[in-house]
C-alpha positions, 0 to 999 in steps of 0.5 A, a space after each residue: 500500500 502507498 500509504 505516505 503523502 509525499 510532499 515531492 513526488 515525481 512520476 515517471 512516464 516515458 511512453 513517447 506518444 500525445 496518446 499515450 500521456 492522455 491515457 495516464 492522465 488518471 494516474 497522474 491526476 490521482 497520484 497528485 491528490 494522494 501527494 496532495 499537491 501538483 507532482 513533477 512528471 519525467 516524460 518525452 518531449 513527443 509526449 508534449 506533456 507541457 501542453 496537454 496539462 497546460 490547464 491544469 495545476 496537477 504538474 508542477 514541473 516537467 523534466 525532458 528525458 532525452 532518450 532514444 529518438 528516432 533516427 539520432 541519439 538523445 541528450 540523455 543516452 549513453 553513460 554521460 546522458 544517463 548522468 544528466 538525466 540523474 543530476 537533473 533528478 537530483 536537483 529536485 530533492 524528491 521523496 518519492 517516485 512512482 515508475 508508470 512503466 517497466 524501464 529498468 533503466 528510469 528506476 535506476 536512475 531514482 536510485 542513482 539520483 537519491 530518490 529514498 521511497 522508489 515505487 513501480 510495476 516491479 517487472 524484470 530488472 526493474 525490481 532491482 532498483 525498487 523498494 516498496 511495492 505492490 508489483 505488477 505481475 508478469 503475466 499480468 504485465 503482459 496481457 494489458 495495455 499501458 493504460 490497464 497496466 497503470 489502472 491495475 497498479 495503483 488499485 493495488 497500490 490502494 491509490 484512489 482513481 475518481 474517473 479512468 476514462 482520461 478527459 482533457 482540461 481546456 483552459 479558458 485562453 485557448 476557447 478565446 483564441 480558437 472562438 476567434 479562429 472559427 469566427 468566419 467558419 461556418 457551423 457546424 463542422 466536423 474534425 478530420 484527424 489527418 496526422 499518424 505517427 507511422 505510415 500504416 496508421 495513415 489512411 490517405 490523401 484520397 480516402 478523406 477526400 471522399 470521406 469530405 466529398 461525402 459530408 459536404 453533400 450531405 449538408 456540412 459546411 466546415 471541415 478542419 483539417 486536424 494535424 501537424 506541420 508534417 501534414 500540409 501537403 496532405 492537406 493540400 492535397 485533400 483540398 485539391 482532390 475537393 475541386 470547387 468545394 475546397 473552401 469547405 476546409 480549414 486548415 488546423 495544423 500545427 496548433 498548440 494542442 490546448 487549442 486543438 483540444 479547444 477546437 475538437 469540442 467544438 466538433 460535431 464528431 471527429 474522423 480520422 486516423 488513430 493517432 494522438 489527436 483522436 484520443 484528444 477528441 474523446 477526452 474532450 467528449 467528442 464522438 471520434 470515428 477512429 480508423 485502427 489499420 494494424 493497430 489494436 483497436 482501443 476501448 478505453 472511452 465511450 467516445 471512440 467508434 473504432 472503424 477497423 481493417 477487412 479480415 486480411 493481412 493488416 498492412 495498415 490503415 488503407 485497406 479501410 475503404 470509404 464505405 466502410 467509414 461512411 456506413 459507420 457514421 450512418 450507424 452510429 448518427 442516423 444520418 451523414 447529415 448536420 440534421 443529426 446534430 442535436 438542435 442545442 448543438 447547432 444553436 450552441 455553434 452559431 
């Protein structure tokens, strides 16, 4: 049982992706009660973990782990980045750290920083460098995903979680800034998630011109086009393929995600792929048509409709066809249509 209050705690969560801190926003939430008070978070800069608790006072304070990016080597690998990453531990005087991952080599880290009471999933190696438990077992370890393998921890660490579904914190500032954005966008509008992380994830220029093709004869005036600066000549090119009706689109790339978390509440739904901006939108209550191609299929919100590949080999998000997605939308809502859209909504938007 986790039964001290620390008043200096650090949280450990390298998972990399905008996604993947989302999940763990529950976990950081109840583990900063327990604290009783705002928490430092050790996470990886793609995580943009600034930005997403950027509403909120649950994270007093981030520190960068620099390690294994893609394609070059990090501020924080090998024997002298260890020892940054170390010093930089140190100088936050931390009684406590709770490892949310099974790196042995984070929980080493602690250890070499000084951290006095180190807590974790305890698997493999890591153990070593741990001394109060609980700990996940293996077996349990491997057959849940990050977010169950968080849930399943602290409800065996007696760590109180209010709401397991993560949902994102909009601050006041960002509503204001995108109000002024969508000021000449037509209402209502829907959000297409353009962005992946990897190629398979990535249904395709084409693909989401039909899908925007689709909308826009049904009767929806707006679409934003939803990703990072990687994603302009994507767009680019679904606005193209729209022809005449490429004014229907805008263009949401790149946005601090405060804002886009502000920006996808005020959707009608979300389309797109599975990537961090679709897990944004279900934890800000939209109804997110997520595209899952050799991805597993997430449940973790009542807001995700997943949309997955034809039995076949899963080479991606591509063999998803159109009418698949189409159908989906005409299941779940009743209709392609904005008149689908409850009348408080539409009034809401205008």
């Amino acid at each position: 049982m986790m039964t001290t209050t620390p008043q200096r705690l650090v949280v450990v969560q390298p998972l990399p992706g905008i996604g993947d801190m989302i999940w763990h926003l529950p976990h950081i939430r109840a583990l900063a009660e327990q604290a009783g008070g705002p928490v430092a978070l050790v996470a990886k800069p793609r995580s943009r973990a600034d930005e997403i608790f950027a509403a909120e006072a649950t994270v007093r304070d981030i520190i960068w782990v620099d390690r294994n990016p893609a394609g070059s080597a990090g501020y924080h690998d090998g024997p002298r980045g260890m020892w940054r990453l170390v010093r930089a531990l140190r100088a936050g005087q931390f009684d406590t750290a709770v490892l949310l991952h099974h790196s042995p080599t984070l929980a080493f880290v602690t250890l070499a920083a000084g951290v006095p009471l180190r807590k974790g999933y305890g698997i493999g190696a890591q153990r070593w460098f741990l001394n109060a438990g609980p700990y996940l077992s293996t077996e349990t370890w491997r057959r849940n995903r990050p977010l169950q393998r968080a849930t399943l921890y602290l409800q065996a660490a007696g760590v109180r979680i209010a709401d397991v579904e993560p949902r994102v914190a909009i601050a006041p500032a960002a509503r204001l800034v995108v109000q002024k954005r969508l000021h000449d966008v037509p209402r209502p509008f829907v959000a297409f998630g353009i962005g992946s992380s990897e190629p398979t994830r990535q249904w395709g220029a084409a693909r989401f011109a039909g899908l925007a093709r689709a909308l826009v004869d049904a009767g929806w005036r707006s679409i934003a086009l939803v990703g990072g600066r990687n994603e302009a000549p994507l767009a680019r090119d679904i606005a193209a393929a729209l022809g005449e009706d490429a004014d229907r689109l805008f263009p949401a790339l790149d946005w601090h995600l405060g804002e886009t978390a502000a920006l996808l509440a005020e959707a009608a739904f979300y389309a797109g792929n599975d990537t961090g901006v679709m897990n944004m939108a279900a934890a800000v209550g939209t109804r997110a048509y997520a595209m899952f191609g050799s991805t597993p299929v997430l449940h973790h919100s009542a807001s995700i409709v997943p949309i997955v590949t034809p039995p076949g080999p899963a080479d991606g998000a591509t063999r998803i066809t159109l009418e698949q997605v189409v159908n989906a939308l005409l299941w779940d809502r009743g209709s392609l249509g904005p008149e689908s859209v409850p009348e408080t909504a539409v009034q809401a938007a205008r």
